[in-house]
C-alpha positions as a printed Julia matrix, in Angstrom:
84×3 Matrix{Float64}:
 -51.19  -48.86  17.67
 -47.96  -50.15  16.68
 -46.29  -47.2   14.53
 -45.63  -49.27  11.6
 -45.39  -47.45   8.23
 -45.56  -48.09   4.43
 -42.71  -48.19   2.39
 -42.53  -45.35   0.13
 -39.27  -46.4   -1.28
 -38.9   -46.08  -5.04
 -39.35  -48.41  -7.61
 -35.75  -50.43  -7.16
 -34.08  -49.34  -4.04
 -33.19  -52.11  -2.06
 -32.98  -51.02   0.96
 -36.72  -51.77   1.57
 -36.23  -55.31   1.46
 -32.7   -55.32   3.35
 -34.44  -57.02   6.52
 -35.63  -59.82   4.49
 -32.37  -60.27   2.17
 -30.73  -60.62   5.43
 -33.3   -62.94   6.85
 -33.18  -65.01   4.12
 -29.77  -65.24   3.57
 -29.25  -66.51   7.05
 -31.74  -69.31   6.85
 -29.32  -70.24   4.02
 -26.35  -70.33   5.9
 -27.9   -71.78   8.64
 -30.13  -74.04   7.91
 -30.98  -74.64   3.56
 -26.85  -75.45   2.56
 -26.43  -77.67   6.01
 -29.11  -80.06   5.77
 -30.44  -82.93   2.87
 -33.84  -82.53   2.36
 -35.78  -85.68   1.75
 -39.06  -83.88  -0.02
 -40.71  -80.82  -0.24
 -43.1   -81.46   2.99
 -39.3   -82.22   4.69
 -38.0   -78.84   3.64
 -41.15  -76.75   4.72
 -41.29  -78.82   8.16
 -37.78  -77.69   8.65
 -37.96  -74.44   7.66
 -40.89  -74.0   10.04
 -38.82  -75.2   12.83
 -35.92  -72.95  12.14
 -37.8   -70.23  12.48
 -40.6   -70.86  15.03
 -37.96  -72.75  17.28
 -34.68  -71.31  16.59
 -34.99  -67.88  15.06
 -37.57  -66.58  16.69
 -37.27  -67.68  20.16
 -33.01  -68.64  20.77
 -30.91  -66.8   18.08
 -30.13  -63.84  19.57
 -29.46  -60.39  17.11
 -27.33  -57.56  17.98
 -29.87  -55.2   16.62
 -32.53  -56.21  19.41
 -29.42  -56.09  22.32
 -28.46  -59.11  21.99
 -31.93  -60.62  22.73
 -34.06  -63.27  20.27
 -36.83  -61.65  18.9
 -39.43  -62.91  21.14
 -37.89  -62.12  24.26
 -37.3   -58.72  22.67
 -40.8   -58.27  22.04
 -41.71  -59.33  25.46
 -39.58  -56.65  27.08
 -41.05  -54.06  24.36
 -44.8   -54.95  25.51
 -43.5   -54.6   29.11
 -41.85  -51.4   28.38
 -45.4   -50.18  26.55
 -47.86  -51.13  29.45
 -45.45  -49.19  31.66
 -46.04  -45.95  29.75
 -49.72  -46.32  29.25
């Protein structure tokens, strides 16, 4: 339904996990480095909130046109139902 395929990469090549490195460093940059924790349940509340909140729905990527990811996705169902 959705295309999606393994990774068939070989053992070591990192461009499998490029998406996440990126993701990941981000969070760091944007959220991890600017902000005192107060506890572990702190961190994981706020890192929850970055990326249900913030990331997913309001920071917008130039690889999806300049859209956040869920609004991306919403034009991609849109675009699918129109085909089908």
């Amino acid at each position: 339904q959705y295309h999606w395929q393994r990774s068939f990469s070989a053992l070591g090549k990192a461009g499998d996990n490029a998406w996440s490195e990126s993701f990941f460093a981000i969070m760091k940059k944007e959220l991890i480095y600017q902000i005192q924790f107060k506890d572990i349940n702190d961190l994981r509340a706020q890192v929850f909130a970055y990326i249900e909140t913030f990331y997913n729905r309001v920071r917008v990527q130039a690889r999806l046109d300049y859209l956040a990811p869920v609004a991306w996705l919403s034009l991609y169902d849109q675009a699918s139902q129109k085909v089908a």
